[in-house]
Each structure stands twice: as C-alpha cells, then as structure tokens.
N, C-alpha and C positions, 0 to 999 in steps of 0.2 A: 504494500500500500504506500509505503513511504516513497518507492520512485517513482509511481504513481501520482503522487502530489507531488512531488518534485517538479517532475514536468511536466502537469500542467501549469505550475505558478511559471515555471521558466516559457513555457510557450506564453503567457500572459506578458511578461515583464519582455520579450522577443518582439512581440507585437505594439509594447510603448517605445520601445529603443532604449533600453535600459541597461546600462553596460554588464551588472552584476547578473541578469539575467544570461549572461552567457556562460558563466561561469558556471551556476547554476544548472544551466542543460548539459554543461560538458562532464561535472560530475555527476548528472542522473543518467546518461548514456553509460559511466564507467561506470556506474554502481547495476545497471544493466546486466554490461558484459558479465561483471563477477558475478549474479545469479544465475545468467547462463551454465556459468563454468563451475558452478556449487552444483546446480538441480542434477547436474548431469543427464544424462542421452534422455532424449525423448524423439517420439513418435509423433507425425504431421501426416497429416490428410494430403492431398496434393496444394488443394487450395491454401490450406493454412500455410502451408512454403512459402506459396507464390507473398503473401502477403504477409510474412515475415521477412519475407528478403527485401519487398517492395520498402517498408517501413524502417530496415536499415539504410538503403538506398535513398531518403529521403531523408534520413534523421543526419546522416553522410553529408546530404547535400546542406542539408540548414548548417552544421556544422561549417562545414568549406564556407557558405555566405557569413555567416558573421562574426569570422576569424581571419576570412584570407582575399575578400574581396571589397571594395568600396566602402561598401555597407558597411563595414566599422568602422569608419571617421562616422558614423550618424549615430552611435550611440552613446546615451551622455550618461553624468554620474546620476548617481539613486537622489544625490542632495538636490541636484536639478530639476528631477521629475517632483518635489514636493512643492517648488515657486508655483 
C-alpha cells in the first residue's frame, strides 16, 4: 500500500511541477523493483505481461522526462508551490 500512495502523491506533485515530487517517484519505482525481487517468480496471464511491461515502459518514460529532458528547468521548489 505504501508505494501505492507513494505514487500517487508523486504523480500529483509531477502534475504541479514540483521538484520533490521527482524524487518521490524515483524512490517509489525503487521500492517497486525490491518487491519485485522479494515476492519472487510469479505467474501472468498473457495480458497481464503485456500490461506490466506496458506500465514499466511508461513509468521509464516519465522517469527519462523529468530527469533528463527540458522539462526539469520547469520544476520548482515545494516553498514555491505554497506562494
């Protein structure tokens, strides 16, 4: 549950341009991986794949945007967002 809420407050605070908010998804993606890598092997339908690789491929891509492209000169500090 907890990176669950994680990232959604971090998709929230992604959506105001919040810089901490990046931080925030980049540890709820890691804390992702390591239950991956605790639950250990599971079993997926075909569809459930397609749409677990779709949603890394995606969470990848947010990652690359607001670390490595433009789009981070546009995010400001948290003190910012309370003017």
């Amino acid at each position: 549950m907890a990176i669950v809420v994680s990232t959604v407050l971090a998709w929230i605070g992604l959506l105001n341009l919040l810089r901490p908010a990046r931080a925030v998804y980049l540890g709820s993606w890691c804390a992702y991986l390591l239950y991956v890598v605790l639950t250990g092997p599971t079993v997926m339908s075909p569809i459930g794949s397609v749409l677990d690789t779709a949603m890394t491929m995606v969470g990848g891509a947010i990652l690359g945007l607001v670390y490595l492209s433009e789009l981070r000169l546009g995010f400001k500090p948290l003190s910012e967002a309370w003017r």
